[in-house]
mmCIF file as Biopython writes it, N, C-alpha, C and O atoms, coordinates in Angstrom:
data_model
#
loop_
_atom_site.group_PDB
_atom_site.id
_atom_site.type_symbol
_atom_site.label_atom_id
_atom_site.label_alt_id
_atom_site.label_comp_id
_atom_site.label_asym_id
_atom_site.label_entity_id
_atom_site.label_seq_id
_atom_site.pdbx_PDB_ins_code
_atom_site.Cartn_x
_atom_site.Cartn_y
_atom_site.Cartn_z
_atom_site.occupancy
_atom_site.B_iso_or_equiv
_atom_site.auth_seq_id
_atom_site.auth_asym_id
_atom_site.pdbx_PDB_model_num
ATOM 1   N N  . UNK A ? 1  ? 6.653   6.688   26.005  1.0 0.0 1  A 1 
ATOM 2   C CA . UNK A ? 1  ? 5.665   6.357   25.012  1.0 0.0 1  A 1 
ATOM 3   C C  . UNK A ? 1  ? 6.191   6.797   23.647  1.0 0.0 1  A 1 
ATOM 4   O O  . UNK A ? 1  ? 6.675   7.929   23.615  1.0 0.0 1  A 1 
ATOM 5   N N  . UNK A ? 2  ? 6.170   5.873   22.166  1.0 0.0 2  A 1 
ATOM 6   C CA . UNK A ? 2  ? 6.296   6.110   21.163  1.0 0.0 2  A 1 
ATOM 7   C C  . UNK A ? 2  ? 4.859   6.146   20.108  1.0 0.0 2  A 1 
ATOM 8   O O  . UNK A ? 2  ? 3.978   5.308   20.301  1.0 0.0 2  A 1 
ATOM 9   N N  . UNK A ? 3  ? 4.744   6.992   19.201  1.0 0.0 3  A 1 
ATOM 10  C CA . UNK A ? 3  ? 4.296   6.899   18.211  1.0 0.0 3  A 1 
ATOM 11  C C  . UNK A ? 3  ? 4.695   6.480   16.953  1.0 0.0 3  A 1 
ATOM 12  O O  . UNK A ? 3  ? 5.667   6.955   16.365  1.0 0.0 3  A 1 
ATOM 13  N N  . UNK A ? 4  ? 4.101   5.756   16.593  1.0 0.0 4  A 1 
ATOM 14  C CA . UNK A ? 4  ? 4.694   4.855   14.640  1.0 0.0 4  A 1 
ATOM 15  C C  . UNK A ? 4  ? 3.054   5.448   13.985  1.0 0.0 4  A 1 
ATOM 16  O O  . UNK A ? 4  ? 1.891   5.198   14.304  1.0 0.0 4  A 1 
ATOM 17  N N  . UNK A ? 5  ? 3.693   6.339   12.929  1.0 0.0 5  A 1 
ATOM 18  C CA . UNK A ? 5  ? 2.615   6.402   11.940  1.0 0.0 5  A 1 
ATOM 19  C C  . UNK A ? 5  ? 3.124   5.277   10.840  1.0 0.0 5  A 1 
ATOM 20  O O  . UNK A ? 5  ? 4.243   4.813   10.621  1.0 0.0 5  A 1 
ATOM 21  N N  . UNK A ? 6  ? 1.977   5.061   10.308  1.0 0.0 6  A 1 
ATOM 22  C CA . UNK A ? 6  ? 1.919   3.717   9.142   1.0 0.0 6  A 1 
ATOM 23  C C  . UNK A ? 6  ? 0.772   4.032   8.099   1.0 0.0 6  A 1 
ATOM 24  O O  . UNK A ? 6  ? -0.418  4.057   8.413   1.0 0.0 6  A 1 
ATOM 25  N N  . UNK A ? 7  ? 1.255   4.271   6.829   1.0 0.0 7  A 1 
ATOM 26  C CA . UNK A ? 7  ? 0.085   3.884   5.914   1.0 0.0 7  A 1 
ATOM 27  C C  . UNK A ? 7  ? -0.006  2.336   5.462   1.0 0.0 7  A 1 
ATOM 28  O O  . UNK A ? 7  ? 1.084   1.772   5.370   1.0 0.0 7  A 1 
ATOM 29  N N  . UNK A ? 8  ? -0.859  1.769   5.243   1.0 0.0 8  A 1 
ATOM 30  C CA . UNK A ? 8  ? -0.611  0.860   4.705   1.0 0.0 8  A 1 
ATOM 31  C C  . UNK A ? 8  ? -2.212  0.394   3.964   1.0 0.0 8  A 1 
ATOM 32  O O  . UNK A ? 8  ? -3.204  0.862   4.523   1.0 0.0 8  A 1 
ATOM 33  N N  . UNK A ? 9  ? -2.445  -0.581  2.637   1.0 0.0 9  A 1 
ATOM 34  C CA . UNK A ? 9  ? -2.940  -1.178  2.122   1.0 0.0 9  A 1 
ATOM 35  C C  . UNK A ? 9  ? -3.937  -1.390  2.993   1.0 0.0 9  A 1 
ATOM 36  O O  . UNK A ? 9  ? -3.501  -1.324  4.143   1.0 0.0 9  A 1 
ATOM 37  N N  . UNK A ? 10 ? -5.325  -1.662  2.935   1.0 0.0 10 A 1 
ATOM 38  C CA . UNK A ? 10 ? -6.288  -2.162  3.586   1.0 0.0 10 A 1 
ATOM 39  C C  . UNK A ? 10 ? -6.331  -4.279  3.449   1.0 0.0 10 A 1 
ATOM 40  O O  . UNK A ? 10 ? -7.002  -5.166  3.978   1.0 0.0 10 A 1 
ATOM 41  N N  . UNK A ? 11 ? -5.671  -4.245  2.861   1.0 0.0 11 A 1 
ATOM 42  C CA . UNK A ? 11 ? -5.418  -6.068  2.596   1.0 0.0 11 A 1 
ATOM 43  C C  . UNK A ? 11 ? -4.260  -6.277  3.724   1.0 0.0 11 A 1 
ATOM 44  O O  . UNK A ? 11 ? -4.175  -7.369  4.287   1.0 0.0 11 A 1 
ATOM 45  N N  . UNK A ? 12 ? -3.513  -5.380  3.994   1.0 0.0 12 A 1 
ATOM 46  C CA . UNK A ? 12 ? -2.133  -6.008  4.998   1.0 0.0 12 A 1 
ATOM 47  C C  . UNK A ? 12 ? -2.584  -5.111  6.879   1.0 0.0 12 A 1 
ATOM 48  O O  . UNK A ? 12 ? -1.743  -5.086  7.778   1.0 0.0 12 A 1 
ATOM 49  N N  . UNK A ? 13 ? -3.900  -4.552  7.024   1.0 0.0 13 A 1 
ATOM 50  C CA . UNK A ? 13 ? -4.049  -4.236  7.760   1.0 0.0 13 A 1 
ATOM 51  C C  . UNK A ? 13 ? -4.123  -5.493  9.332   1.0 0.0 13 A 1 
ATOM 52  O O  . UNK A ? 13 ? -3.338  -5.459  10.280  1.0 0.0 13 A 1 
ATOM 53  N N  . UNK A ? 14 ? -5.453  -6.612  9.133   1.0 0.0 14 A 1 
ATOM 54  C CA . UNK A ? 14 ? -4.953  -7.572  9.252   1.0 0.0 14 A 1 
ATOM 55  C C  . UNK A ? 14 ? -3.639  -8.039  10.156  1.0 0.0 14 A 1 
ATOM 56  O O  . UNK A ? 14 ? -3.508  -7.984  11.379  1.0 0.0 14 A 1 
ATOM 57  N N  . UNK A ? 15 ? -2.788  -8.476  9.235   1.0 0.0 15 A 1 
ATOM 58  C CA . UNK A ? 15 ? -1.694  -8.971  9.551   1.0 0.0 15 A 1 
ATOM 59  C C  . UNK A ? 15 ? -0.850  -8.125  10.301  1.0 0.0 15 A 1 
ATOM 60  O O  . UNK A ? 15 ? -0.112  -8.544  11.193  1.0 0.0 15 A 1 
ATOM 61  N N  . UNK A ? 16 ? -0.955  -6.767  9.910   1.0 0.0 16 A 1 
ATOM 62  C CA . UNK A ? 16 ? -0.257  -5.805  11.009  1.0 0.0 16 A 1 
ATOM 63  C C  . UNK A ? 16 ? -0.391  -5.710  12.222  1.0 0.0 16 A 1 
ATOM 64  O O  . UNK A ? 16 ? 0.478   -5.386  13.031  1.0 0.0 16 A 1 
ATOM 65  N N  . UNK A ? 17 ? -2.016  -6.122  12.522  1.0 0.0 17 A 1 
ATOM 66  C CA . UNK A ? 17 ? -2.461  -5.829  13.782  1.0 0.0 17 A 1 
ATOM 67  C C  . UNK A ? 17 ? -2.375  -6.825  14.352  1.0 0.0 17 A 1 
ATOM 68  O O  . UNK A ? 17 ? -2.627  -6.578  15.532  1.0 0.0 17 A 1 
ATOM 69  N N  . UNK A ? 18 ? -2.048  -8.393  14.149  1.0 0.0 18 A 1 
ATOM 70  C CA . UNK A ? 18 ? -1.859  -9.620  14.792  1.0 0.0 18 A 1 
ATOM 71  C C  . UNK A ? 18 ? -0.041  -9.231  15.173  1.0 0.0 18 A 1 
ATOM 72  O O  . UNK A ? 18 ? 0.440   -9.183  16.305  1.0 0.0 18 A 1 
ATOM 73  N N  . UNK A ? 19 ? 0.515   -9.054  14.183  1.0 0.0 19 A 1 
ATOM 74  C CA . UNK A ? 19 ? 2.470   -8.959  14.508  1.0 0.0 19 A 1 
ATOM 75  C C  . UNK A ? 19 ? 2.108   -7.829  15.610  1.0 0.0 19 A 1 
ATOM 76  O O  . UNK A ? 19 ? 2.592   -8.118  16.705  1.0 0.0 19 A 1 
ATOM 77  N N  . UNK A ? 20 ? 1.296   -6.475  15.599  1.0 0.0 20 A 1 
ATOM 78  C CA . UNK A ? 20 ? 1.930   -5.874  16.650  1.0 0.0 20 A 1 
ATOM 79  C C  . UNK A ? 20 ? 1.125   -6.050  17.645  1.0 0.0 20 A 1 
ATOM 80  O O  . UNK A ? 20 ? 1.083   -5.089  18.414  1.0 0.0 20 A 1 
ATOM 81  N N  . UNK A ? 21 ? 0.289   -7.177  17.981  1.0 0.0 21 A 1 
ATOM 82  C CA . UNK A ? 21 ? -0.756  -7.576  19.606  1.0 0.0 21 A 1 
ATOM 83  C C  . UNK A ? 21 ? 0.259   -8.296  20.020  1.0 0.0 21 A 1 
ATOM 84  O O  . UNK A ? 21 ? 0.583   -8.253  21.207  1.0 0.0 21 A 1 
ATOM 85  N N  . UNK A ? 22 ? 1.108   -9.286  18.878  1.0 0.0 22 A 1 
ATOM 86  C CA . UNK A ? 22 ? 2.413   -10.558 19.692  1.0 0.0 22 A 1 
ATOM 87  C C  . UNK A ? 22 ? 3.047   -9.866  19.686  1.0 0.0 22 A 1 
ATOM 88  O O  . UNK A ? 22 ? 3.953   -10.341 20.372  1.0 0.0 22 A 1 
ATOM 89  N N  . UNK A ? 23 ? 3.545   -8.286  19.187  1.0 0.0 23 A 1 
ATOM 90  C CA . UNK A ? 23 ? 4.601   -7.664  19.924  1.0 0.0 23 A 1 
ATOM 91  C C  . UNK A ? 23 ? 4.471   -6.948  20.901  1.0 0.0 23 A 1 
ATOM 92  O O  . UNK A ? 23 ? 5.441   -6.377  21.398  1.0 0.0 23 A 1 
ATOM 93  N N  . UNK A ? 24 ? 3.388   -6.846  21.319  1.0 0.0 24 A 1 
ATOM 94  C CA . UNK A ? 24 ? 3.043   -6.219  23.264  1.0 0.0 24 A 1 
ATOM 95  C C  . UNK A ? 24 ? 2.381   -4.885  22.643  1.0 0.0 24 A 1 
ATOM 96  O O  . UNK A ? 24 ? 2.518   -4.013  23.500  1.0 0.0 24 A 1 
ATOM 97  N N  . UNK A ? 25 ? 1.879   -4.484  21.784  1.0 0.0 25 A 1 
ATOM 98  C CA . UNK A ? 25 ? 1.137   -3.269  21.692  1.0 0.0 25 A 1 
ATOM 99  C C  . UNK A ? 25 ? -0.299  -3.522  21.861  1.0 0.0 25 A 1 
ATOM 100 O O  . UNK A ? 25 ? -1.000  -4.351  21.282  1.0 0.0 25 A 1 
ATOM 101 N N  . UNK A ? 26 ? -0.634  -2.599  22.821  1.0 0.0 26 A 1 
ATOM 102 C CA . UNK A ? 26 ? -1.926  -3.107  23.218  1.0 0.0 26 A 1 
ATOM 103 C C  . UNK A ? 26 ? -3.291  -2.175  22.539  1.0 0.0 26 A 1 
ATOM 104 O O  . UNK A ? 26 ? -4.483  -2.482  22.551  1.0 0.0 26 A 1 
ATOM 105 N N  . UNK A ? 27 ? -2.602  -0.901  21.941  1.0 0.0 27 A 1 
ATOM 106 C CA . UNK A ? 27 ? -3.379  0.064   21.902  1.0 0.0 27 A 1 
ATOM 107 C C  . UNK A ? 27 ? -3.206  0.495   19.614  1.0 0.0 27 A 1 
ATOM 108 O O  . UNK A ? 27 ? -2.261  0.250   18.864  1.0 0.0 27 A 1 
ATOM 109 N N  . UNK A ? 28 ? -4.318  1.033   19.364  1.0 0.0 28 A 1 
ATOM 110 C CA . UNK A ? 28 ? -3.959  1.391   18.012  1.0 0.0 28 A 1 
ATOM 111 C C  . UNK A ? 28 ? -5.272  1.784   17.423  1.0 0.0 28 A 1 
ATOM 112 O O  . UNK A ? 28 ? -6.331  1.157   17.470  1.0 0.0 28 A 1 
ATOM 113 N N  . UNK A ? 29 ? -4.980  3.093   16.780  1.0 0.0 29 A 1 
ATOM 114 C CA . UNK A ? 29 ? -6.321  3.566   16.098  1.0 0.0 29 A 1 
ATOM 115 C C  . UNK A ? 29 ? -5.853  3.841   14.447  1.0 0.0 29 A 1 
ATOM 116 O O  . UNK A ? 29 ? -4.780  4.105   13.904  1.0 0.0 29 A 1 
ATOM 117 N N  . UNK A ? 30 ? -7.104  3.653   14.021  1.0 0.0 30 A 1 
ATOM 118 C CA . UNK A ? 30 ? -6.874  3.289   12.321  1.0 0.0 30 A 1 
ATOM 119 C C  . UNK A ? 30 ? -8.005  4.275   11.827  1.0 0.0 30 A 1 
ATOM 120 O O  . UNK A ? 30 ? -9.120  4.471   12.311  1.0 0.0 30 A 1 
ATOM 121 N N  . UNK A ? 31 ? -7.500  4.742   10.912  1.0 0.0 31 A 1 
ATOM 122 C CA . UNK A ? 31 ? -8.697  6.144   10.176  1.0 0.0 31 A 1 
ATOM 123 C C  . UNK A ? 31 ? -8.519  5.244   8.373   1.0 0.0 31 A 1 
ATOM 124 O O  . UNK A ? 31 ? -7.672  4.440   7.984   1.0 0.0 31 A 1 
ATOM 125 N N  . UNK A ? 32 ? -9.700  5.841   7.674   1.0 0.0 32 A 1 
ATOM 126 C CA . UNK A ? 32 ? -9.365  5.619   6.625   1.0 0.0 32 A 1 
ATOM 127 C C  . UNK A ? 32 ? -9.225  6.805   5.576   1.0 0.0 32 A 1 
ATOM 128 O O  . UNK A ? 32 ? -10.074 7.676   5.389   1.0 0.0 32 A 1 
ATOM 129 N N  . UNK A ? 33 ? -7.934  6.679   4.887   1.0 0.0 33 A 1 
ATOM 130 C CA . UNK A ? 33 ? -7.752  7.828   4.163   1.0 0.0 33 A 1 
ATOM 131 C C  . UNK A ? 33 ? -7.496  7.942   2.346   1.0 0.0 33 A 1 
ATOM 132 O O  . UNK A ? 33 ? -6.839  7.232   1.585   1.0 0.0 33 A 1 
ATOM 133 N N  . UNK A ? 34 ? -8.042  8.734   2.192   1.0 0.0 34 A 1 
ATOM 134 C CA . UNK A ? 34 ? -7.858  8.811   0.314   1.0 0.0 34 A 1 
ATOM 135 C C  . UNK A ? 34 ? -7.048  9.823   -0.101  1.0 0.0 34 A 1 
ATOM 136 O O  . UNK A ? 34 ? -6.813  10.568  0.850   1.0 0.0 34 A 1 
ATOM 137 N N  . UNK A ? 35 ? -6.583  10.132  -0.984  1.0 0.0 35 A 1 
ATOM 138 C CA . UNK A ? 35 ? -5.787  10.673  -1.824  1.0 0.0 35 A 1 
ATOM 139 C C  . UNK A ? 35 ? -5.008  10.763  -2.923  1.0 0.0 35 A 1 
ATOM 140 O O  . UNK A ? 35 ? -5.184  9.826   -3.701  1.0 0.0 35 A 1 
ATOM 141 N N  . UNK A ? 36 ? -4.200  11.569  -3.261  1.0 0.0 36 A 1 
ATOM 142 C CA . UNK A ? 36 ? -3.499  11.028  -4.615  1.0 0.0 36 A 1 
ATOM 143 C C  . UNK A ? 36 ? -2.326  12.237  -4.496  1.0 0.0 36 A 1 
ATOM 144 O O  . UNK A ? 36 ? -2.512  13.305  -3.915  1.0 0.0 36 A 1 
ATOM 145 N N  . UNK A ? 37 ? -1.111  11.847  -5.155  1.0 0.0 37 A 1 
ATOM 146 C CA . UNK A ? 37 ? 0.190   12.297  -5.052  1.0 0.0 37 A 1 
ATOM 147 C C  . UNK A ? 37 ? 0.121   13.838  -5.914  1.0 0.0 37 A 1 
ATOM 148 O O  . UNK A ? 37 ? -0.953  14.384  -6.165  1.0 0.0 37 A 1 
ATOM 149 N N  . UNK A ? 38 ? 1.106   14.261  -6.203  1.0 0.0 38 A 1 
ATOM 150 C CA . UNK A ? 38 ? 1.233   15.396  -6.818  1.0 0.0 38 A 1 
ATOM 151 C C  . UNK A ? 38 ? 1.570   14.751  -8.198  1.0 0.0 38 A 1 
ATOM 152 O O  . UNK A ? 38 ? 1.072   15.372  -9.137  1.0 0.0 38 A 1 
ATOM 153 N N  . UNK A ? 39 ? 2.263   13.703  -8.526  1.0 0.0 39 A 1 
ATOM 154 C CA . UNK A ? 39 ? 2.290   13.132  -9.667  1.0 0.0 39 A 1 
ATOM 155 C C  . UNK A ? 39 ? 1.491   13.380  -10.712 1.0 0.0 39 A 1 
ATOM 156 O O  . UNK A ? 39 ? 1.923   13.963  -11.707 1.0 0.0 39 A 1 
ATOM 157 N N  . UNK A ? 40 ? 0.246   12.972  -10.608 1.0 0.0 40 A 1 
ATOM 158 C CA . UNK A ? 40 ? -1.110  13.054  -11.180 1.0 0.0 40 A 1 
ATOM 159 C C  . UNK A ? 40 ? -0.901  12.317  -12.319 1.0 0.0 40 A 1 
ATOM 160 O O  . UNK A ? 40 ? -0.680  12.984  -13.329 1.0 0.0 40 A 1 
ATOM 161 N N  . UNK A ? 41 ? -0.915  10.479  -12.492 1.0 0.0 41 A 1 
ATOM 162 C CA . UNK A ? 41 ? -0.429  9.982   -13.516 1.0 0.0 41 A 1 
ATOM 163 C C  . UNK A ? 41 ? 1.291   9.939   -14.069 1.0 0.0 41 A 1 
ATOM 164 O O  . UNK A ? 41 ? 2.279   10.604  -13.756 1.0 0.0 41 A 1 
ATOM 165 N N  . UNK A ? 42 ? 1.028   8.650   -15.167 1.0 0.0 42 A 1 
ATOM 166 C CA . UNK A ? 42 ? 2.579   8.231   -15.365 1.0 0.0 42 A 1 
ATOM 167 C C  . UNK A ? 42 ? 2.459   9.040   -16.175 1.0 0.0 42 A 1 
ATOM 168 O O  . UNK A ? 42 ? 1.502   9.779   -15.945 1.0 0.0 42 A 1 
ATOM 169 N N  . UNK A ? 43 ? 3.219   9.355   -17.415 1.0 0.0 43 A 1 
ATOM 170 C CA . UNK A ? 43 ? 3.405   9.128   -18.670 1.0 0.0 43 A 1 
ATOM 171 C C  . UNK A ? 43 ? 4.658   8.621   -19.039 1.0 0.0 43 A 1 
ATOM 172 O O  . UNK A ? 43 ? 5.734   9.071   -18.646 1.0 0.0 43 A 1 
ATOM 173 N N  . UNK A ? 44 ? 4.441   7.343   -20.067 1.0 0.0 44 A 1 
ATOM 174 C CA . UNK A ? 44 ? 5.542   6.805   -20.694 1.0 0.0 44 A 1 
ATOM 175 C C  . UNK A ? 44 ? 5.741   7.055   -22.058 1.0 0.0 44 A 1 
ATOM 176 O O  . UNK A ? 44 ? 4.785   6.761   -22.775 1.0 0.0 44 A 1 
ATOM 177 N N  . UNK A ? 45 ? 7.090   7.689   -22.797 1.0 0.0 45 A 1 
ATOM 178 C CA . UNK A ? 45 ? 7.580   7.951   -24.007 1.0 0.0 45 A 1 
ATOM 179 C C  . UNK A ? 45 ? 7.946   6.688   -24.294 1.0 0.0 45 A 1 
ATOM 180 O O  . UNK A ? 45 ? 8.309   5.825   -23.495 1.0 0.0 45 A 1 
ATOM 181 N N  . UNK A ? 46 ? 7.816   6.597   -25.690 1.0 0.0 46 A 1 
ATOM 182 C CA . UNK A ? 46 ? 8.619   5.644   -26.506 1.0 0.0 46 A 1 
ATOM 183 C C  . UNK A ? 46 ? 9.278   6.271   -27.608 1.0 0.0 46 A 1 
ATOM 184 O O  . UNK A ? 46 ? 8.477   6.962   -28.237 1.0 0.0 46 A 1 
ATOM 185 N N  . UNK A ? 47 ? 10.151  6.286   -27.964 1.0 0.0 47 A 1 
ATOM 186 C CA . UNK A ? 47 ? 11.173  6.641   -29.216 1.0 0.0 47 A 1 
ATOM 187 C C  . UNK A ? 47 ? 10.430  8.324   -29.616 1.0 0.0 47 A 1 
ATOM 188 O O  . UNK A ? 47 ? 10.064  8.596   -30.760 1.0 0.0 47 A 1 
ATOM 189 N N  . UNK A ? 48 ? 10.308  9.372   -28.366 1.0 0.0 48 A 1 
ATOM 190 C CA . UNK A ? 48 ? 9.810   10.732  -28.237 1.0 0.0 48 A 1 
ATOM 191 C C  . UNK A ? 48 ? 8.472   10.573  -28.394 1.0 0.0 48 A 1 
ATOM 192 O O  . UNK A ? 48 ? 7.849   11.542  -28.829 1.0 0.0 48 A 1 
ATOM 193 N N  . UNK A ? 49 ? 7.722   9.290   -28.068 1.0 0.0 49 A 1 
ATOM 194 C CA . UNK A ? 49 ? 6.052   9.819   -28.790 1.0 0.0 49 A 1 
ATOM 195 C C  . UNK A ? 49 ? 5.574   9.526   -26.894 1.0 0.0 49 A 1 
ATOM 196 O O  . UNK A ? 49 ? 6.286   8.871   -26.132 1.0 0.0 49 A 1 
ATOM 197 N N  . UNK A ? 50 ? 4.735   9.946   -26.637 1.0 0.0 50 A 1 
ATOM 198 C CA . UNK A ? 50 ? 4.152   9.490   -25.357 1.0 0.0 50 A 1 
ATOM 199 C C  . UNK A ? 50 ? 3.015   8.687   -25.862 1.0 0.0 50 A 1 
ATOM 200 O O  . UNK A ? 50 ? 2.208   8.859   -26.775 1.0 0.0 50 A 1 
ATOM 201 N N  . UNK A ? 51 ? 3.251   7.518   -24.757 1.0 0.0 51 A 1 
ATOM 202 C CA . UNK A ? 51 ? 2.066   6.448   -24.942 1.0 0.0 51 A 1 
ATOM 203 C C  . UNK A ? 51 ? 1.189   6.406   -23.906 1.0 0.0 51 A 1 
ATOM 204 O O  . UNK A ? 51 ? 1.505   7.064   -22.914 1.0 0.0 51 A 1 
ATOM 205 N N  . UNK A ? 52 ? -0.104  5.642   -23.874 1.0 0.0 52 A 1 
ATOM 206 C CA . UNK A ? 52 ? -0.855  5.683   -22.676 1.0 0.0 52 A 1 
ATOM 207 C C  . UNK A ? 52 ? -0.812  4.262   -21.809 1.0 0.0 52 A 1 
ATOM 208 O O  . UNK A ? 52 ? -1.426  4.169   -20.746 1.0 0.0 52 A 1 
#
C-alpha cells in the first residue's frame, strides 16, 4: 500500500478524482484546508522605492 499526499486547488479537484478512479484507485479522502506561507505578502521595488 502507498500513500500520495496532494494539495491541490478546489477547481482541479474534480478532474483528479476521475484520472485517479481510471487509474484503479478506489479509495481517497479529502479535508479542506486554509492557510498562508511564512512569506506574508510580495513586495516589489522599483528603482529602490517599494511599490504595492
Amino acid at each position: 500500500m502507498k500513500q500520495i499526499t496532494a494539495i491541490v486547488r478546489p477547481e482541479i479537484l474534480e478532474p483528479l478524482k476521475d484520472a485517479l478512479t481510471s487509474a484503479g484507485v478506489h479509495g481517497i479522502a479529502v479535508s479542506e484546508v486554509q492557510g498562508f506561507g511564512n512569506q506574508r505578502g510580495w513586495k516589489e521595488f522599483y528603482r529602490g522605492t517599494e511599490v504595492l
